[in-house]
mmCIF file of the N, C-alpha and C atoms, coordinates in Angstrom:
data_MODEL
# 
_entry.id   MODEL 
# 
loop_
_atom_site.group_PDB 
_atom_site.id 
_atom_site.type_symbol 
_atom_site.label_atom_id 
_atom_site.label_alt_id 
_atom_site.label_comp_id 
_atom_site.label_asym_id 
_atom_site.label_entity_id 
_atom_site.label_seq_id 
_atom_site.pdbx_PDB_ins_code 
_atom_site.Cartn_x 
_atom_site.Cartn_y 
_atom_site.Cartn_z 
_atom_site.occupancy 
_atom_site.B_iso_or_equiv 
_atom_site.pdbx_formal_charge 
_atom_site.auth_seq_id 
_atom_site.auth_comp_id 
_atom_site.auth_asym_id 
_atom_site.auth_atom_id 
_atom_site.pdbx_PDB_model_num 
ATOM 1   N N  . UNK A 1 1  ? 7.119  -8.158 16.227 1.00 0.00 ? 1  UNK A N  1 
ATOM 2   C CA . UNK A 1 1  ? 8.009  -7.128 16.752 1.00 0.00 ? 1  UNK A CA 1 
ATOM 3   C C  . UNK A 1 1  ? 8.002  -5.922 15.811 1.00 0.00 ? 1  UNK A C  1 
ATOM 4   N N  . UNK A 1 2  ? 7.692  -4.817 16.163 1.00 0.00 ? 2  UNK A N  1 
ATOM 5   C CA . UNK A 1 2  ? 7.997  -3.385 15.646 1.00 0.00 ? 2  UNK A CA 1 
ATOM 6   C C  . UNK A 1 2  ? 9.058  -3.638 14.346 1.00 0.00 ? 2  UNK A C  1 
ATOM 7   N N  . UNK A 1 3  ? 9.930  -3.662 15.491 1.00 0.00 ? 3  UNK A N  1 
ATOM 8   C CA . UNK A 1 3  ? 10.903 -3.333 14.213 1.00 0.00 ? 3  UNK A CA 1 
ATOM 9   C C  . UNK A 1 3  ? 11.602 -4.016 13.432 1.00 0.00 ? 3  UNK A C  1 
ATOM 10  N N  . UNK A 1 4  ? 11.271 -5.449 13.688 1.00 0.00 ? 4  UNK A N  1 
ATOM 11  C CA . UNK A 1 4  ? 11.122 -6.393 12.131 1.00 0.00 ? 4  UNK A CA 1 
ATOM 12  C C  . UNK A 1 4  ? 10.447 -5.855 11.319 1.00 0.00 ? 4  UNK A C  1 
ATOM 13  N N  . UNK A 1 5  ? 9.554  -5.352 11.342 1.00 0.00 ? 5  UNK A N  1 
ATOM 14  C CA . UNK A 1 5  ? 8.138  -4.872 10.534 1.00 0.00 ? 5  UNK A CA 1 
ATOM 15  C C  . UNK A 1 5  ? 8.523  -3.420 9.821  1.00 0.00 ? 5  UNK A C  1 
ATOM 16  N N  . UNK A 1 6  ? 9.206  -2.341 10.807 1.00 0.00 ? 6  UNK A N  1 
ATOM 17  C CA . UNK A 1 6  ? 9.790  -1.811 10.108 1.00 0.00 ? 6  UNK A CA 1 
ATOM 18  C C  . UNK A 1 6  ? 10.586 -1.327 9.526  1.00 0.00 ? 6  UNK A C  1 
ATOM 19  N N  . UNK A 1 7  ? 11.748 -2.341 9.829  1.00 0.00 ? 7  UNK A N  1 
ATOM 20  C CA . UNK A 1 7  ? 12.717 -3.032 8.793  1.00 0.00 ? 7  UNK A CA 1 
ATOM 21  C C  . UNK A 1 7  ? 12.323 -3.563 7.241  1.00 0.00 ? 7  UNK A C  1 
ATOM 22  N N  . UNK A 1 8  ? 11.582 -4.116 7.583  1.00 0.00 ? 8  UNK A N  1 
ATOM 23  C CA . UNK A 1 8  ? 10.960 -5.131 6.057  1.00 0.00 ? 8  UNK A CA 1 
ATOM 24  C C  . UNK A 1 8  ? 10.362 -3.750 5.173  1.00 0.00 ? 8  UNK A C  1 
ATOM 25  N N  . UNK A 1 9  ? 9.993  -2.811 5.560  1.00 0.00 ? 9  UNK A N  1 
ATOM 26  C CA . UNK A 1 9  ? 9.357  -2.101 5.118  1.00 0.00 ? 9  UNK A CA 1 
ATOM 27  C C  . UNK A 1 9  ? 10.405 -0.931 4.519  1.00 0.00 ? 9  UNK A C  1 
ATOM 28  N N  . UNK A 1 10 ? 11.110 -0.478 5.420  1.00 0.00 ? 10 UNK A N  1 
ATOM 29  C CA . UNK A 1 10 ? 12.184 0.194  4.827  1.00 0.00 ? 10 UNK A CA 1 
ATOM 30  C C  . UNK A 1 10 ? 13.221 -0.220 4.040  1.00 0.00 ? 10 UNK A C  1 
ATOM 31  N N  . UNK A 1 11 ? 13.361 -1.229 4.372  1.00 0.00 ? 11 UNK A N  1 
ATOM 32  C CA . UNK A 1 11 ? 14.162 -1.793 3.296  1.00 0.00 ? 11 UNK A CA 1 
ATOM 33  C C  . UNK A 1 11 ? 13.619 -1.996 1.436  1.00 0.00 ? 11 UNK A C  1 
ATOM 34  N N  . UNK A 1 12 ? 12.395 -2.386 1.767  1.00 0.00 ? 12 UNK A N  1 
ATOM 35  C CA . UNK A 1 12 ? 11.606 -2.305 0.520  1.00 0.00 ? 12 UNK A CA 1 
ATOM 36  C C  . UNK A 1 12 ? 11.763 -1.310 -0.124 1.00 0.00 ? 12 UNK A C  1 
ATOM 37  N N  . UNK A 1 13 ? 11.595 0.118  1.162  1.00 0.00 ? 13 UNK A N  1 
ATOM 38  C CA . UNK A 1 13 ? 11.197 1.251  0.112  1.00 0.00 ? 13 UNK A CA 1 
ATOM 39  C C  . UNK A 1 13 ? 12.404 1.520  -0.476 1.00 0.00 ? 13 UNK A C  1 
ATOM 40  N N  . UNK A 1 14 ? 13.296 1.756  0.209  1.00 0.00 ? 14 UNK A N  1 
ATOM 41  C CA . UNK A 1 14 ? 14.564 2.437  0.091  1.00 0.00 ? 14 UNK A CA 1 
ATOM 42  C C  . UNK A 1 14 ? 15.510 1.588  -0.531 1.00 0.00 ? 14 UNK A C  1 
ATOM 43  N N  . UNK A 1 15 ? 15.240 0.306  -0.963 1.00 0.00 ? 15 UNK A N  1 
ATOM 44  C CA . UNK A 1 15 ? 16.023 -0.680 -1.460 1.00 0.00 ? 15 UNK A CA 1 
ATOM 45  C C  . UNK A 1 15 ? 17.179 -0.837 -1.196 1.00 0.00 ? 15 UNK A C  1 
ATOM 46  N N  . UNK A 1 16 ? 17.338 -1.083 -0.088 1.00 0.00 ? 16 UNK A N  1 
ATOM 47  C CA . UNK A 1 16 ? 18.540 -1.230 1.263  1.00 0.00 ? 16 UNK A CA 1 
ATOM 48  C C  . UNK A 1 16 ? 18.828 -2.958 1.666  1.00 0.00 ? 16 UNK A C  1 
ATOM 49  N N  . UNK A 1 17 ? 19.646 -3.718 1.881  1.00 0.00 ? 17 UNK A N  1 
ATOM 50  C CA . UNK A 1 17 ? 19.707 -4.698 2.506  1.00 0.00 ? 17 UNK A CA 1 
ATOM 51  C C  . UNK A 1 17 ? 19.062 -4.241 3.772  1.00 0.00 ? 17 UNK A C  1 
ATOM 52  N N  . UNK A 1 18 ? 18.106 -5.307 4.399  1.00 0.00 ? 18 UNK A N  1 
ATOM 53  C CA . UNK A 1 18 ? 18.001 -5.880 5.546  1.00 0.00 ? 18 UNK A CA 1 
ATOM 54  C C  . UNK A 1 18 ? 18.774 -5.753 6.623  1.00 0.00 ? 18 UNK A C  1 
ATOM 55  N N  . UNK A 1 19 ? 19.614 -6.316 6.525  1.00 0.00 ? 19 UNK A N  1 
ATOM 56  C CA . UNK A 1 19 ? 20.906 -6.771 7.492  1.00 0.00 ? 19 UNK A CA 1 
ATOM 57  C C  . UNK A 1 19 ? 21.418 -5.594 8.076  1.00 0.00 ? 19 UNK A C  1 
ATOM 58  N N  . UNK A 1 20 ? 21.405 -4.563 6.828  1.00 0.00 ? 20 UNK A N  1 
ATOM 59  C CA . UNK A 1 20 ? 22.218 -3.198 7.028  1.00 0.00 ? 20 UNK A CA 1 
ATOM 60  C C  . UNK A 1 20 ? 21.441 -2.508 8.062  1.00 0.00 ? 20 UNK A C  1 
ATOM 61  N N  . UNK A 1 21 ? 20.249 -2.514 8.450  1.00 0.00 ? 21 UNK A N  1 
ATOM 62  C CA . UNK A 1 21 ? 18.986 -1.789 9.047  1.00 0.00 ? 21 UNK A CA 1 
ATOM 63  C C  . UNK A 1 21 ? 19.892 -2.213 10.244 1.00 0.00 ? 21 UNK A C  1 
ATOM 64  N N  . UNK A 1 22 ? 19.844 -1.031 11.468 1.00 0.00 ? 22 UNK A N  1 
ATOM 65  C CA . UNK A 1 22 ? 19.946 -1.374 12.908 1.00 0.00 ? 22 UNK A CA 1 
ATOM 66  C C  . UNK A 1 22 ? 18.752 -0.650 13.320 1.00 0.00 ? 22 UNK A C  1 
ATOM 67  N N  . UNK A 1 23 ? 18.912 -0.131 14.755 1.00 0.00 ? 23 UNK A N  1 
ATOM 68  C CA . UNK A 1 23 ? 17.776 0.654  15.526 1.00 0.00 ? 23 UNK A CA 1 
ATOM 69  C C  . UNK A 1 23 ? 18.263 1.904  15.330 1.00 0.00 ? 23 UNK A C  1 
ATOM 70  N N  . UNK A 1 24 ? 20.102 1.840  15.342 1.00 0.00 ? 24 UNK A N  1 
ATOM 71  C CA . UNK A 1 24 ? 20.470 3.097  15.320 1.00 0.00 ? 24 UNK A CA 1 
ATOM 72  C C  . UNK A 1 24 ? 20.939 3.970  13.887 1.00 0.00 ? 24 UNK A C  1 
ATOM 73  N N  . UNK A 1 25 ? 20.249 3.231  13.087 1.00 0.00 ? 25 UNK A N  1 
ATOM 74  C CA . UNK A 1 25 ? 20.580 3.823  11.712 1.00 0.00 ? 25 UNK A CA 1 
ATOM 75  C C  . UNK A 1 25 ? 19.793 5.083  11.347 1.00 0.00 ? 25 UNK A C  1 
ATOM 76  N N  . UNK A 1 26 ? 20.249 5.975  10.921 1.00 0.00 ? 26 UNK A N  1 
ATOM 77  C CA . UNK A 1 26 ? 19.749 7.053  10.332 1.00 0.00 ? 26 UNK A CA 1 
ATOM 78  C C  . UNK A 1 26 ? 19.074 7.155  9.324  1.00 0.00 ? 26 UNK A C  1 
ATOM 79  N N  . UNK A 1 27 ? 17.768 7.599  9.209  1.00 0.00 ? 27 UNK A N  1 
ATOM 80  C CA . UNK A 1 27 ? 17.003 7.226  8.281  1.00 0.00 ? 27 UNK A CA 1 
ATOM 81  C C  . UNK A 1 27 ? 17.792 8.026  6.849  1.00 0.00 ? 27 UNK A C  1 
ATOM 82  N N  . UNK A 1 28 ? 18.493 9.475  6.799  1.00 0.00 ? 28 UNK A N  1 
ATOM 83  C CA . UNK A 1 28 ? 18.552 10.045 6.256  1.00 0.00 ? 28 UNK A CA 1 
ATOM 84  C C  . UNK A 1 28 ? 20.413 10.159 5.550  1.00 0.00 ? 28 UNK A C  1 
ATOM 85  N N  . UNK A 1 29 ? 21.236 9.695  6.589  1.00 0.00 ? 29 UNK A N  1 
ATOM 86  C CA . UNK A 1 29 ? 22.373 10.275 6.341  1.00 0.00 ? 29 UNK A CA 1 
ATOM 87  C C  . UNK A 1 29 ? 23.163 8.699  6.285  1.00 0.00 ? 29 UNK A C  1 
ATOM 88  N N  . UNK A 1 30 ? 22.758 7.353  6.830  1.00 0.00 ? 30 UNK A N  1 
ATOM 89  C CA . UNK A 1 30 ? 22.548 6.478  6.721  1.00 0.00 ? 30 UNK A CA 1 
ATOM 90  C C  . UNK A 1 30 ? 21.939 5.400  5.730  1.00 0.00 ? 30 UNK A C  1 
ATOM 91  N N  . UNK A 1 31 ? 20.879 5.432  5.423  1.00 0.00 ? 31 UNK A N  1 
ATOM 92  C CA . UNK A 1 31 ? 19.976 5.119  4.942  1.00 0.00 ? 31 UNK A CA 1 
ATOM 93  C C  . UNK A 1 31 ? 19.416 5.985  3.118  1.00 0.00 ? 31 UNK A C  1 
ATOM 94  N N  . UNK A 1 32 ? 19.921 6.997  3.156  1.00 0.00 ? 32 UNK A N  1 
ATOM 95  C CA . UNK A 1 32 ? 19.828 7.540  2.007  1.00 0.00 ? 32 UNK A CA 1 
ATOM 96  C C  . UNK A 1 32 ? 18.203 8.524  1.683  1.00 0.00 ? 32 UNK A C  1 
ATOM 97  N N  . UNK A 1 33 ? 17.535 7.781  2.755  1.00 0.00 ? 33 UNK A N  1 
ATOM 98  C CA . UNK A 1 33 ? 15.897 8.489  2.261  1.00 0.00 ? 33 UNK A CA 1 
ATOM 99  C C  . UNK A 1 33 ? 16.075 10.252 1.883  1.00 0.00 ? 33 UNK A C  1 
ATOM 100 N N  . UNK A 1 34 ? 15.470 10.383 1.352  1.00 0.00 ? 34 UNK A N  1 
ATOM 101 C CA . UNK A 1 34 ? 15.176 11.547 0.937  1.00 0.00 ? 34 UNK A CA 1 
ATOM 102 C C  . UNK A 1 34 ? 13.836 12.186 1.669  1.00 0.00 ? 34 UNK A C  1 
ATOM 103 N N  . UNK A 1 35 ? 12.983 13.330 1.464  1.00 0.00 ? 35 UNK A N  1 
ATOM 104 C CA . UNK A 1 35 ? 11.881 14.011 2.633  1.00 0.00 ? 35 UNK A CA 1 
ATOM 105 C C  . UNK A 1 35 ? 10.789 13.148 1.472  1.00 0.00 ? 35 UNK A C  1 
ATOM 106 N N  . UNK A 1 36 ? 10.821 12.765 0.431  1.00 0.00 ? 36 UNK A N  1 
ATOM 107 C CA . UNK A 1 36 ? 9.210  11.889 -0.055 1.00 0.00 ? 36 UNK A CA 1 
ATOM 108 C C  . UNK A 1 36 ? 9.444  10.935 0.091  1.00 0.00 ? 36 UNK A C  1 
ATOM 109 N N  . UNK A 1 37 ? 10.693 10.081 0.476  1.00 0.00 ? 37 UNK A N  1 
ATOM 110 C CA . UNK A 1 37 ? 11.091 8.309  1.213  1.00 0.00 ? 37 UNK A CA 1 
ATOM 111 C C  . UNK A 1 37 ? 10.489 8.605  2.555  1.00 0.00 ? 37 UNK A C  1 
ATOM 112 N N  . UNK A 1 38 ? 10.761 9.704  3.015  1.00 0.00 ? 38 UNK A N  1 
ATOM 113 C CA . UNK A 1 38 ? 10.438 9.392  4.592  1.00 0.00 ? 38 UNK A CA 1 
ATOM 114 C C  . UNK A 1 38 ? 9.001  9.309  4.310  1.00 0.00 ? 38 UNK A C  1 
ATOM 115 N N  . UNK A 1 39 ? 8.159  10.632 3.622  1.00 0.00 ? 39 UNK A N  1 
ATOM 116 C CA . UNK A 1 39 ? 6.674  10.567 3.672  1.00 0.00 ? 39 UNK A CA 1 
ATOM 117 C C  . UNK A 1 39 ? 6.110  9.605  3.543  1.00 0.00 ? 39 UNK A C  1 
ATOM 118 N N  . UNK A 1 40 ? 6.685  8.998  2.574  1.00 0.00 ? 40 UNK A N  1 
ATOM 119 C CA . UNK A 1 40 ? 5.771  7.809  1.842  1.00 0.00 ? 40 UNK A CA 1 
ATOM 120 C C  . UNK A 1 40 ? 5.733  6.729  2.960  1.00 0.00 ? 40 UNK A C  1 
ATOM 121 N N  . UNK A 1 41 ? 6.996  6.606  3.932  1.00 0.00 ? 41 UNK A N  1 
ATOM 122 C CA . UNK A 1 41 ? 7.237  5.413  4.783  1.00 0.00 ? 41 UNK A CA 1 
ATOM 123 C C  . UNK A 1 41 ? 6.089  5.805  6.284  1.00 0.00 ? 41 UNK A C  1 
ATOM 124 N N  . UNK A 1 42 ? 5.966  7.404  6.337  1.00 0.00 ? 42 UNK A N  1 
ATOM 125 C CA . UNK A 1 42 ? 5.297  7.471  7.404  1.00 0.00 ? 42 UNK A CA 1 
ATOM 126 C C  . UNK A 1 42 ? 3.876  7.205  7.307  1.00 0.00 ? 42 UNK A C  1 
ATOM 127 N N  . UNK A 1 43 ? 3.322  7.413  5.518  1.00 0.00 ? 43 UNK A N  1 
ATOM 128 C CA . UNK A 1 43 ? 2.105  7.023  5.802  1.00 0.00 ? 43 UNK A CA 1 
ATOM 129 C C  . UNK A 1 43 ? 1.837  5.828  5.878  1.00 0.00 ? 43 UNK A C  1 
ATOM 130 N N  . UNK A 1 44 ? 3.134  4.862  4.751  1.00 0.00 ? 44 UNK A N  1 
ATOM 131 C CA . UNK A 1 44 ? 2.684  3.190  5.092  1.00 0.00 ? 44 UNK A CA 1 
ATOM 132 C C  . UNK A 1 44 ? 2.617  2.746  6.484  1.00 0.00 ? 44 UNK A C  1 
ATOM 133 N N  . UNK A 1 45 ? 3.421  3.434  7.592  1.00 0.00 ? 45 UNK A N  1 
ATOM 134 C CA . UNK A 1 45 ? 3.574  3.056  9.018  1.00 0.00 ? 45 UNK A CA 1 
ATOM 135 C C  . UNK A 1 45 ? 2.487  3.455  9.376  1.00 0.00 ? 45 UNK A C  1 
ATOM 136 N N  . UNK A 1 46 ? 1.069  4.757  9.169  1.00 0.00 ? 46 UNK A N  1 
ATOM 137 C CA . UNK A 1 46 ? 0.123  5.159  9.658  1.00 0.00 ? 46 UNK A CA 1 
ATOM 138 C C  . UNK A 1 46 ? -0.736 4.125  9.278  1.00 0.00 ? 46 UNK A C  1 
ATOM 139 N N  . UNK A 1 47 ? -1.370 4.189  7.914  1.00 0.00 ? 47 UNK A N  1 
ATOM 140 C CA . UNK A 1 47 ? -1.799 2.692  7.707  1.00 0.00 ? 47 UNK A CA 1 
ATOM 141 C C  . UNK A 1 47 ? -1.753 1.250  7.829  1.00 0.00 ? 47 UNK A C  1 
ATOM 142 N N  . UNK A 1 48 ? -0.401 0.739  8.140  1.00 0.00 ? 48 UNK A N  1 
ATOM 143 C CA . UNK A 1 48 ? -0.028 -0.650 8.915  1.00 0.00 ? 48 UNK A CA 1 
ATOM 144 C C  . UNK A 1 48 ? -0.637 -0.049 10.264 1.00 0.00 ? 48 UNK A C  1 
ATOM 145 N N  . UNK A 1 49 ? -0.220 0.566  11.355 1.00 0.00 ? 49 UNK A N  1 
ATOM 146 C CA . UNK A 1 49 ? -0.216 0.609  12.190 1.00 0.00 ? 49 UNK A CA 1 
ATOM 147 C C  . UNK A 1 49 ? -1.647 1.419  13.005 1.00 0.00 ? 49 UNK A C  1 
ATOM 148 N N  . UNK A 1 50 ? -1.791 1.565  12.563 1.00 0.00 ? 50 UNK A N  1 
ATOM 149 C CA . UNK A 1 50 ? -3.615 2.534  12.231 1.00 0.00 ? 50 UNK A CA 1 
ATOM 150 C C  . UNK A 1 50 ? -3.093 3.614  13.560 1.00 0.00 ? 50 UNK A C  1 
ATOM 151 N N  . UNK A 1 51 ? -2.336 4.153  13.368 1.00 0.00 ? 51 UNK A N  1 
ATOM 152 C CA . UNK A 1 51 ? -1.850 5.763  13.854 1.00 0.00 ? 51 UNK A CA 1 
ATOM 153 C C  . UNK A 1 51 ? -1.651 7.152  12.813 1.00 0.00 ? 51 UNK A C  1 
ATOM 154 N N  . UNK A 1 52 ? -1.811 7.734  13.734 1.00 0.00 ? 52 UNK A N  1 
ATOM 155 C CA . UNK A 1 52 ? -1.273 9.114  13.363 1.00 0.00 ? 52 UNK A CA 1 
ATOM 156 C C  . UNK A 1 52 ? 0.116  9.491  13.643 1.00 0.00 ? 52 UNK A C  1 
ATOM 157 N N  . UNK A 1 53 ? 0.868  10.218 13.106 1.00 0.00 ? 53 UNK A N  1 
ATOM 158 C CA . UNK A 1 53 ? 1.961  10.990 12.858 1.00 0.00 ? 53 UNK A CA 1 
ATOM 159 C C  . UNK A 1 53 ? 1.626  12.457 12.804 1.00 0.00 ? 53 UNK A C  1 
ATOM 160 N N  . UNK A 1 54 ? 1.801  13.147 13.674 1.00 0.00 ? 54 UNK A N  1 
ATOM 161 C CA . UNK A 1 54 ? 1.679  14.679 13.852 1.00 0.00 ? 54 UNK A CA 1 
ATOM 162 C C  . UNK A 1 54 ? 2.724  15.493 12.886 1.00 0.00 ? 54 UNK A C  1 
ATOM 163 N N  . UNK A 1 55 ? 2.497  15.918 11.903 1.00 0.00 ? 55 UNK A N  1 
ATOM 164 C CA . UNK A 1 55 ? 3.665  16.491 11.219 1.00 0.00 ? 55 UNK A CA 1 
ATOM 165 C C  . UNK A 1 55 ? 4.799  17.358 12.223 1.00 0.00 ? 55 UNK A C  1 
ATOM 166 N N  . UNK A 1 56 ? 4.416  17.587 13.456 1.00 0.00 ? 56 UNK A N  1 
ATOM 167 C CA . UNK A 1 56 ? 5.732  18.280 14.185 1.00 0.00 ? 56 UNK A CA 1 
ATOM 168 C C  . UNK A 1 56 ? 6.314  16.848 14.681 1.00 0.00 ? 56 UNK A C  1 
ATOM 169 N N  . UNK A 1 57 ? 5.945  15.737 13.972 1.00 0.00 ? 57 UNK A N  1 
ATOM 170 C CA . UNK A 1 57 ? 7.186  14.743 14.980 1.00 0.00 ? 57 UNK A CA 1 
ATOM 171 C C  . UNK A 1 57 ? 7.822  13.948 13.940 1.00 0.00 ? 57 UNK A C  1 
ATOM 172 N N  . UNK A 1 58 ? 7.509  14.352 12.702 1.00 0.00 ? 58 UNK A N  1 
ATOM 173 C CA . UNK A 1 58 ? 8.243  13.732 11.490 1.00 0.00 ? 58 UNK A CA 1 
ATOM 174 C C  . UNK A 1 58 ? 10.192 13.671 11.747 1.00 0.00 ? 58 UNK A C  1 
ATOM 175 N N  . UNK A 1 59 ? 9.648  14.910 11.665 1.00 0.00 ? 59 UNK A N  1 
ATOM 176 C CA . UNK A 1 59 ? 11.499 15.704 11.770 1.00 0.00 ? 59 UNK A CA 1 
ATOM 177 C C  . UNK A 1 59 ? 12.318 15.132 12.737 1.00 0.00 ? 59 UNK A C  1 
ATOM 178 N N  . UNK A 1 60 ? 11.417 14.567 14.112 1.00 0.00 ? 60 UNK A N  1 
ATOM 179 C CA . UNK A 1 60 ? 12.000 14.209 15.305 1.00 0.00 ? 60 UNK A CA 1 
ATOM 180 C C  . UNK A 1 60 ? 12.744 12.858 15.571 1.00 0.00 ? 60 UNK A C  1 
ATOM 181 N N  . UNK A 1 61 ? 12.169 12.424 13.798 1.00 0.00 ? 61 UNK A N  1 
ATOM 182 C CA . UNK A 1 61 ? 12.013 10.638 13.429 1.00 0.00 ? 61 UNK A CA 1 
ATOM 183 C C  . UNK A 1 61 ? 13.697 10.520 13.054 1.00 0.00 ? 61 UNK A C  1 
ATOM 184 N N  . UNK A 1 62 ? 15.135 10.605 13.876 1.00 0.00 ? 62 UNK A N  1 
ATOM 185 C CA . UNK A 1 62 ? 16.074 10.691 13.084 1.00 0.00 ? 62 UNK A CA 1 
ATOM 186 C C  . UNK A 1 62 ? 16.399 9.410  12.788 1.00 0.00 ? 62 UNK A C  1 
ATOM 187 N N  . UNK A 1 63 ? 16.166 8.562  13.249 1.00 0.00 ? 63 UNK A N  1 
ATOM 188 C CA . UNK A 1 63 ? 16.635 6.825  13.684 1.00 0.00 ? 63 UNK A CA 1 
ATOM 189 C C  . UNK A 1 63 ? 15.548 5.466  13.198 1.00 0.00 ? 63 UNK A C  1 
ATOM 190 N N  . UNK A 1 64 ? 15.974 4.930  12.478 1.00 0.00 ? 64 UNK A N  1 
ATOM 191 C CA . UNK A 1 64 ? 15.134 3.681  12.624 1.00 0.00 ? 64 UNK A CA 1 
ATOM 192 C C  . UNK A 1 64 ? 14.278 3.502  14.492 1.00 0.00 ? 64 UNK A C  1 
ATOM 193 N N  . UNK A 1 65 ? 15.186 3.388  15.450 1.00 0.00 ? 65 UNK A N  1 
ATOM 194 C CA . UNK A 1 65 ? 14.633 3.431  16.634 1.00 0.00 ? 65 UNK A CA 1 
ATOM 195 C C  . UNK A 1 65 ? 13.635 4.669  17.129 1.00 0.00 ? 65 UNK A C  1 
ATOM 196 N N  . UNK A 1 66 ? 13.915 5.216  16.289 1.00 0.00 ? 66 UNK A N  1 
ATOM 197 C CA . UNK A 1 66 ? 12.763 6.696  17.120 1.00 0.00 ? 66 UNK A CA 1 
ATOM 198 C C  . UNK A 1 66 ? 11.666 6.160  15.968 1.00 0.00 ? 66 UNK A C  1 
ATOM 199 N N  . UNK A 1 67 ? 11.622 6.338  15.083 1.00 0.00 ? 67 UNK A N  1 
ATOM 200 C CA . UNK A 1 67 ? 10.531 5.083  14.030 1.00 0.00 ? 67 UNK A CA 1 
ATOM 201 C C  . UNK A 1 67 ? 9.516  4.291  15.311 1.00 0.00 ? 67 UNK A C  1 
ATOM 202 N N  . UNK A 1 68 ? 10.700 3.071  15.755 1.00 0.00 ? 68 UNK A N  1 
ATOM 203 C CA . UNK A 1 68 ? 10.361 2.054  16.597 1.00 0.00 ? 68 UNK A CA 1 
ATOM 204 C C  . UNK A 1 68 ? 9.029  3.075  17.920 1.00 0.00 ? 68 UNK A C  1 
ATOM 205 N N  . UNK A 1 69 ? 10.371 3.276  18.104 1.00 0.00 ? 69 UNK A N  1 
ATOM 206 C CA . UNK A 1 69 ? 9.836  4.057  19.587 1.00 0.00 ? 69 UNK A CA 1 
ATOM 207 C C  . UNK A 1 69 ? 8.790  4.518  19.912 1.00 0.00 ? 69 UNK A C  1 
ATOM 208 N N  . UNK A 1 70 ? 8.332  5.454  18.616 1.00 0.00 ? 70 UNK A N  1 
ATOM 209 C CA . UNK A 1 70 ? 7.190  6.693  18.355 1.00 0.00 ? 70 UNK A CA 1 
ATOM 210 C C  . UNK A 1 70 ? 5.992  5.731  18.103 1.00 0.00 ? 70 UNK A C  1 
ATOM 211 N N  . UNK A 1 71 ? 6.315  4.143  17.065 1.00 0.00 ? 71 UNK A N  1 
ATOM 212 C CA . UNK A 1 71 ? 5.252  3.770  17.221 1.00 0.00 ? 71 UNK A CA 1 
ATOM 213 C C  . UNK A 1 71 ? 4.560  2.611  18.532 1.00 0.00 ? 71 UNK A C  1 
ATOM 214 N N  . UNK A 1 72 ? 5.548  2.189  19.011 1.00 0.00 ? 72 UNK A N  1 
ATOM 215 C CA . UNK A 1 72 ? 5.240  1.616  20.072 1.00 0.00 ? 72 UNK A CA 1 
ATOM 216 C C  . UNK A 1 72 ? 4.916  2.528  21.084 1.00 0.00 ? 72 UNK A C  1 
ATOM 217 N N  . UNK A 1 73 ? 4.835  3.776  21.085 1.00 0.00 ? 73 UNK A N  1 
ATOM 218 C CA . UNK A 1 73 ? 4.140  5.077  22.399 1.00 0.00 ? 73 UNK A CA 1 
ATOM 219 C C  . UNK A 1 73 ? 2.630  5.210  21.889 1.00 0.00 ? 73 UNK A C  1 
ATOM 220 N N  . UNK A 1 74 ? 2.417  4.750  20.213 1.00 0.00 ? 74 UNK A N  1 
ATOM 221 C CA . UNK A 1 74 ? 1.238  5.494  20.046 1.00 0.00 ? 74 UNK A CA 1 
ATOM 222 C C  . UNK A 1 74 ? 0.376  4.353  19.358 1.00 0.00 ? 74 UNK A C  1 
ATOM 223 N N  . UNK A 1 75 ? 0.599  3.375  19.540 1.00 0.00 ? 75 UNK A N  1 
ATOM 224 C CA . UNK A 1 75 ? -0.256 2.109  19.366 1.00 0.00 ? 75 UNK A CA 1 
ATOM 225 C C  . UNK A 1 75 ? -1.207 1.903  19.964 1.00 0.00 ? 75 UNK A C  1 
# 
């Protein structure tokens, strides 16, 4: 599942409980990431996931679920 996967992953980076992760958590205001937490997480998600990320859809990423979402559209 997606977003077990990137759960486990954000949590790593951002050194967050698990548990705390929903779909609807905010990567930023929530979650604490900063703009080189997010980078770093979008390229590990490009490389796990062997996609691209268009830099105009970074910004668009506000949610663990838009995370989800964006990569299950472009798998």
């Amino acid at each position: 599942m997606v977003f077990e996967t990137v759960k486990k992953m954000i949590a790593k980076q951002l050194k967050v409980d698990e548990a705390a992760i929903t779909e609807s958590s905010r990567l930023v205001e929530d979650l604490k990431a900063d703009s080189a937490n997010v980078m770093v997480m979008i390229m590990d998600l490009e490389d796990n996931y062997g996609i691209t990320v268009e830099d105009d859809q970074i910004m668009k990423l506000k949610t663990v679920g838009d995370v989800v979402k964006y990569i299950e559209a472009h798998q």
